[in-house]
N, C-alpha and C positions, 0 to 999 in steps of 0.2 A: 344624552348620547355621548357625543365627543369632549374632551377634558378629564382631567384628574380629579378628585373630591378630596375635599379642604383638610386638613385635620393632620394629614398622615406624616411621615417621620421624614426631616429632612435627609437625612441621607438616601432616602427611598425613594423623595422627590428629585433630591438629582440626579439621580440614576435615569427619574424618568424624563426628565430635561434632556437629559444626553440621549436618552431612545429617541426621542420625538425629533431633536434635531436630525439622528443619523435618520431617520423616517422621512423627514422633510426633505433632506438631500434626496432620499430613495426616492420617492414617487415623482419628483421632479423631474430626474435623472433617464428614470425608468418609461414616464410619458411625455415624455421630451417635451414636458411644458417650461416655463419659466415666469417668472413674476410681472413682467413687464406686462401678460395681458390681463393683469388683473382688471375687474371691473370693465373690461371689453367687450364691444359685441359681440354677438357671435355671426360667424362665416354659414351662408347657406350650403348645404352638402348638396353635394353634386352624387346623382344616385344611379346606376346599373338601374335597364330596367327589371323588375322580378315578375317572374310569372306570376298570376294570376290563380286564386283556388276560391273555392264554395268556403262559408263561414264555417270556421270549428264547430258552431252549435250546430246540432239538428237538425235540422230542417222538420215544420209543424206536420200533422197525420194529416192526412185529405179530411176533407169536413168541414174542416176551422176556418173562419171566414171571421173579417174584423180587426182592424190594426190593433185594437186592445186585445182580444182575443188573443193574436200570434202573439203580439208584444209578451202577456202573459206564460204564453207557453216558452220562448226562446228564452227571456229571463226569469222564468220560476224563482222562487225563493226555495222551493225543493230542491233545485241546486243549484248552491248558491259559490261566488267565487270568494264569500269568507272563510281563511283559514283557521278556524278555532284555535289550533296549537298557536299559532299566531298573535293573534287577541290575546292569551295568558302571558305570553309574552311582555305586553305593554301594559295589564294591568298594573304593576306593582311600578311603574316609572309614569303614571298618569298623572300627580303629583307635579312632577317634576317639570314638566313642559316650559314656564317661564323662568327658570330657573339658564342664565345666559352662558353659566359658567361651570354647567352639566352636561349630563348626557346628552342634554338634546343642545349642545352647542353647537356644531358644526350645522345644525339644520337652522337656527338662527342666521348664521354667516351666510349661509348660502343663501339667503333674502337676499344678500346686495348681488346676487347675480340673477337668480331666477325671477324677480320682481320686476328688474327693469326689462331682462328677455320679453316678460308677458306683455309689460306697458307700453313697450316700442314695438314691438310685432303688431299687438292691436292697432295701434295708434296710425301705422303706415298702411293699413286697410281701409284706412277710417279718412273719409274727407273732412271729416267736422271735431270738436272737441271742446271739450269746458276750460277754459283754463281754473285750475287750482284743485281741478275734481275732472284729470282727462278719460276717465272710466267711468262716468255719469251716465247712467241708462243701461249699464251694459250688468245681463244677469250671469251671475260666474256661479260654477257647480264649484265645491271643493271637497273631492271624492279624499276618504281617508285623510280629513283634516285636522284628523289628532286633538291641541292641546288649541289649535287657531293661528299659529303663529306666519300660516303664509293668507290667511283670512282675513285678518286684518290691515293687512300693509295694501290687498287690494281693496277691502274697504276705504279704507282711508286714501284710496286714488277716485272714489268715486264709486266704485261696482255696488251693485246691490247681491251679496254672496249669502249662497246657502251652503255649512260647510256638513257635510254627513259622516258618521264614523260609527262602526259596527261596539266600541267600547263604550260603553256608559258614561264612566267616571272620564274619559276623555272630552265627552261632551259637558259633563258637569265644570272641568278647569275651563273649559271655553268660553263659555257661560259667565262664569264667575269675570274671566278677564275682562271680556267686552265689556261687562255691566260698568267699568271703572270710567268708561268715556260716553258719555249719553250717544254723539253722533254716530257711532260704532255698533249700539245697542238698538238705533234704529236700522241700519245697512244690512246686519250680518243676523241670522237666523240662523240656528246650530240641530240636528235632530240626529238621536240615537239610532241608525239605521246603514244597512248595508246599499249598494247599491241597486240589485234589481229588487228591493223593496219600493223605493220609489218610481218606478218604470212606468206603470202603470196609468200614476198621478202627475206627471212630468213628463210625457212625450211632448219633442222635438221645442222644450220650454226654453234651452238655457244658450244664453249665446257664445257661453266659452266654460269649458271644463280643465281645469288642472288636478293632475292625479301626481304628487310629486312624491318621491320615493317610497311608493304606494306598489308596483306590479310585481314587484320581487317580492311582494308579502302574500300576493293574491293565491287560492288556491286553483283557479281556473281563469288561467290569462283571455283563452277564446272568451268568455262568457263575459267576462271584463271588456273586452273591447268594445262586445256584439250592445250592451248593454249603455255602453260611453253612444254610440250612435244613437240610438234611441230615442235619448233624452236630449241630445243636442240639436239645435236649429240647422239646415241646410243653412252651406256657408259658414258655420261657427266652427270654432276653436277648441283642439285640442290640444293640453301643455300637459309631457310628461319628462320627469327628470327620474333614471334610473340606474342599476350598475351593470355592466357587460359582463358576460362570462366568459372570462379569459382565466390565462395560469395568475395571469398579473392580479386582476381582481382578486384570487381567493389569497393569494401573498398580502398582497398590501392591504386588504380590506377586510380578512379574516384571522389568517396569522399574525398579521402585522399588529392590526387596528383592535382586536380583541383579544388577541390570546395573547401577544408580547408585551403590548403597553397598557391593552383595559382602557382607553381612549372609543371606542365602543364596546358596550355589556356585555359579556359574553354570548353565544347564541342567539344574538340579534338579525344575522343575516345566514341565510344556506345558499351555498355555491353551486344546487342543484335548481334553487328557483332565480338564478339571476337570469337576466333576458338580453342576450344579443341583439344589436339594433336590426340586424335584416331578417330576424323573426318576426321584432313586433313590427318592422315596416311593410312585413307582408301580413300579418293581420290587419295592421290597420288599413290596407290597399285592397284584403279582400273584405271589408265590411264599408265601402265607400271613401273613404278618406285619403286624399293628395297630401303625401308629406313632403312640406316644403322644407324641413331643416333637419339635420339631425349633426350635435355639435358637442364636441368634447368637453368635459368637465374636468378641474382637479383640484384636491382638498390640500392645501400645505399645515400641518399640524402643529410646524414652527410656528408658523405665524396667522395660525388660525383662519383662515381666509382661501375663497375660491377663485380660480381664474378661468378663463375658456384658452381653452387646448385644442393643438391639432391633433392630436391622439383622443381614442373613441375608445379606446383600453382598458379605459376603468369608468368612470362617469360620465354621463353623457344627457344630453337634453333632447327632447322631439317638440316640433311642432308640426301640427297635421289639420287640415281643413275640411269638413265632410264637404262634400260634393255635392252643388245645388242638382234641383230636378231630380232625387232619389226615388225612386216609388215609394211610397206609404207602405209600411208594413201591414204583408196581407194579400197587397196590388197584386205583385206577380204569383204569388198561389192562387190567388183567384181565373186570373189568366190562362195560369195553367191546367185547371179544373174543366174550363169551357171547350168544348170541343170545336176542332176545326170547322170553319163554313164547308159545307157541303159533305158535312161525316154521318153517316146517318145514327137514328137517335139511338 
């Protein structure tokens, strides 16, 4: 992903030394971050309340009865939220994944922010913990986990992760990596698979799901969300890291970041699927879920590294908690179906 590739003509490389600098000044400048928070927590956002809507999906035909049943219908794999043109996308850089000083660099870098967001968030829910493994016991989804590289750093806290990923050869690098550390190979489980492919097998299994710069690829954000419920325990954790749709975003993250410098692949990102945080704070509030954080991100390209920002401009992180006592999918159609006491037959 982010970085320059080795080989190329010195005068070409300073040129792009000079971009990246005047880049690093710009996004700093522009999201009024600065360097001092790097490696900082993040600030809980303080939220408007937002109305309230019925889930994007469907709603099941009268008949269906059965939480796998509706499960089955709301997340079909007849429509599914993978975007094909997407996946083509990533075939030809699946390869590349631990490669620290490529394309997928900046997604490397951002481990030292989004790793510790997951393991202190959990951790301050948590009355109890292991020392040296404080994510012991705890089952982590990792929706669109690529090559592994945020799979393994929660392994290696403890979690037992299942990382899923609709590309083949993504799952094959994953594969390949973990096998290099036995402890690893037992933790993490990798399977070639979309997300409502598993729905069915996985309800309400997993105590914390991160989907990290996964929803801006999705082709059906509703069906993504409806779907992330699902599978998660009442009370568990959702972690998503993605980009806003602003002017700024498509400057700095498309102009900028692909088409000026090639610091990301070209046609990596569309400015038409990036997702505004009080969209998905209203999805994820009409499928169950209290968002308790949503917190700026920013990429400096000078110096390779992310900080948390007050600005929500351009990158930004969620954390969201489904809401215990949900009815079972199914409950309230069924409810609905029963006629009132006293209606006659």
């Amino acid at each position: 992903m982010w970085g320059g590739g080795a080989g190329r003509a010195l005068g070409s490389a300073t040129i792009r030394a000079l971009g990246r600098r005047r880049a690093g000044a710009a996004l700093l400048a522009a999201a009024g971050g600065d360097r001092t928070g790097l490696r900082g927590s993040p600030r809980s956002h303080s939220r408007r309340t937002q109305p309230r809507c019925s889930s994007a999906v469907p709603a099941p035909p009268a008949g269906l009865h059965g939480s796998r049943v509706t499960a089955r219908r709301l997340c079909s794999t007849s429509h599914s939220s993978v975007d094909s043109a997407e996946v083509k996308k990533f075939q030809l850089l699946a390869h590349k994944w631990w490669d620290e000083e490529g394309e997928y660099s900046a997604l490397h870098a951002m481990n030292d922010l989004r790793v510790p967001f997951i393991r202190d968030t959990l951790l301050s829910m948590s009355s109890s913990y292991h020392l040296g493994s404080p994510l012991a016991g705890v089952k982590v989804l990792d929706v669109g986990c690529g090559g592994g590289l945020l799979s393994e750093p929660l392994g290696r806290l403890g979690a037992s992760v299942t990382g899923i990923d609709p590309l083949e050869a993504n799952i094959r690098t994953a594969d390949q990596h973990k096998s290099f550390d036995p402890v690893l190979a037992k933790r993490i489980q990798y399977k070639p698979s979309s997300l409502e492919e598993i729905v069915e097998e996985s309800m309400e299994t997993f105590d914390v799901i991160v989907a990290s710069e996964v929803v801006e690829h999705v082709a059906d954000l509703g069906l993504f969300v409806e779907c992330c419920s699902r599978v998660l325990k009442p009370g568990g954790s959702l972690f998503i890291t993605t980009i806003n749709k602003t002017q700024l975003s498509y400057l700095l993250g498309i102009v900028v970041a692909e088409k000026l410098l090639g610091i990301v692949p070209s046609g990596t990102h569309e400015w038409e699927k990036f997702v505004p945080p009080e969209q998905l704070e209203h999805l994820l509030e009409s499928n169950g879920f209290a968002v308790k954080a949503v917190q700026g991100m920013l990429y400096n390209p000078l110096w390779g590294s992310w900080s948390w920002v007050g600005s929500r401009s351009i990158n930004y992180a969620v954390h969201a908690v489904k809401a215990r006592g949900q009815p079972s999918p199914g409950e309230g159609l069924q409810e609905l179906q029963q006629p009132p006491a006293g209606a006659a037959a």
